[in-house]
ZABA-353216 format. One line per field, with one value per residue (C-alpha): residue number from 1; residue in one letter; x, y, z. Coordinates in steps of 0.001 Angstrom, whole numbers, plus 524288, in hexadecimal, padded with zeros to 5 digits. Layout:
<pts>
n = NUM	...
res = A	...
xx = X	...
yy = Y	...
zz = Z	...
</pts>
This chain:
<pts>
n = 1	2	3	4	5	6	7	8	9	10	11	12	13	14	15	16	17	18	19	20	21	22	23	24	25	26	27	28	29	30	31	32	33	34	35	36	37	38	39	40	41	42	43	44	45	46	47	48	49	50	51	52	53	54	55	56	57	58	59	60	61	62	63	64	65	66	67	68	69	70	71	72	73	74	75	76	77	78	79	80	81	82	83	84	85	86	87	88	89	90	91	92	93	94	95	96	97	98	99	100	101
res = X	X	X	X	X	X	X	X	X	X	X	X	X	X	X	X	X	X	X	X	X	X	X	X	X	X	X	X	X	X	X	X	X	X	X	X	X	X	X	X	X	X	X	X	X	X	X	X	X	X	X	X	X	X	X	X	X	X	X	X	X	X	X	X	X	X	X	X	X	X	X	X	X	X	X	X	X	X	X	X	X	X	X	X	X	X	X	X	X	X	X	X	X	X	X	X	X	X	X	X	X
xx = 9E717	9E7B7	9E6E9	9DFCD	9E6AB	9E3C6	9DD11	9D377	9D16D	9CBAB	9C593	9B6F0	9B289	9ACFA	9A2D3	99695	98B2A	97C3B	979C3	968D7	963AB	95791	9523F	94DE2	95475	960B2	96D00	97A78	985C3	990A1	99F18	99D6E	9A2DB	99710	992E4	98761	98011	973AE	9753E	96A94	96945	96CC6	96623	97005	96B7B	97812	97706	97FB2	981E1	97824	978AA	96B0B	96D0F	9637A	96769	96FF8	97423	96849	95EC7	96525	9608D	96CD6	96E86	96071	95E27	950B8	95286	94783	94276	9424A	9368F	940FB	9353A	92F5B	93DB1	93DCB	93038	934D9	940B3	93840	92EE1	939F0	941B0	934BA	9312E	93F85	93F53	9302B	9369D	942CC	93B3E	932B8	93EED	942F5	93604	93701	94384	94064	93530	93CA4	94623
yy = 871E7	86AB7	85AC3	8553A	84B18	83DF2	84215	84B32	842B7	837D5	840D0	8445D	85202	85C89	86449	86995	86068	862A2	85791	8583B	85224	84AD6	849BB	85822	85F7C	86585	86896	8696C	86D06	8679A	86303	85461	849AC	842CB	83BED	842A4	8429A	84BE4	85AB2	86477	87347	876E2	8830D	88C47	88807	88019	87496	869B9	85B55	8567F	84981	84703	84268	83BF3	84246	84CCA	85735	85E3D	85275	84836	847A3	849CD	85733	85ABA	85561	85105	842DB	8392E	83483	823DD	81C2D	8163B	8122F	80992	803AC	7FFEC	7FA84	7F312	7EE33	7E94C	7E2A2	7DA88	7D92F	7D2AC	7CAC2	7C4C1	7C346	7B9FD	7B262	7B080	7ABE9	7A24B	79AD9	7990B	794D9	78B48	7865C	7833B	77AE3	77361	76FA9
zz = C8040	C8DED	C8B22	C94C1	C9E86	CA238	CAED1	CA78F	C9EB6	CA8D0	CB1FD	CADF9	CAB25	CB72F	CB1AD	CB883	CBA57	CBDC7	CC6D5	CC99C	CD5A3	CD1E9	CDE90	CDF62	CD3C0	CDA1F	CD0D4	CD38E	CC87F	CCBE3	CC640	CC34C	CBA74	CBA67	CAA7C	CA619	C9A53	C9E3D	C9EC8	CA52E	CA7BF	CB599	CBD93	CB902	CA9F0	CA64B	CA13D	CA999	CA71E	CB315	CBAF9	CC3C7	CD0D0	CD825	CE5D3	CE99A	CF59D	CF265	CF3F7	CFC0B	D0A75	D10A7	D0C06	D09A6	D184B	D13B0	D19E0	D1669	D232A	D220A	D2804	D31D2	D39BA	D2F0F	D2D5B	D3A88	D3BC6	D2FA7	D3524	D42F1	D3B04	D3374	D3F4B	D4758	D3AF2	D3A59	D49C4	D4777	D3C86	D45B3	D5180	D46BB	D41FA	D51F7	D536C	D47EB	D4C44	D590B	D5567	D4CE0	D5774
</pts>
């Protein structure tokens, strides 16, 4: 019988894991050290510990290259309307100062 050395004994276990992608369903088994206490049934009908992810390769816009378009036009009418409401209360306090001069 092989004792176990200090290394092995500090170093977590590798074992196969069913990580689910909750954004659309995907699953990936993979080797992973990742604490688990749930277990599920995988396509292939074995039953895996399983860790849920809330994005992965399969949904994440970079890899998908389904890129939400943002309302950058809004933003910037957004940003012009603060910028000409802070340029008014600017030229108010000028205004204010120089009448109390």
């Amino acid at each position: 019988m092989k004792t176990a050395t200090k290394i092995e004994q500090i170093l977590p276990e590798y074992r196969p894991v069913l990580f689910i992608d909750d954004s659309n369903g995907a699953e990936f088994i993979i080797s992973s050290t990742v604490a688990t206490k749930e277990t599920a049934k995988a396509k292939d009908k074995k039953e895996y510990p399983v860790f849920h992810l809330e994005i992965s390769s399969s949904s994440h816009p970079f890899y998908t290259g389904n890129e939400k378009i943002l309302d950058t036009a809004g933003r910037v009418e957004k940003f012009k309307a603060r910028q000409a409401v802070a340029k008014e209360s600017k030229s108010k306090v000028k205004k204010v100062k120089k009448s109390v001069k």
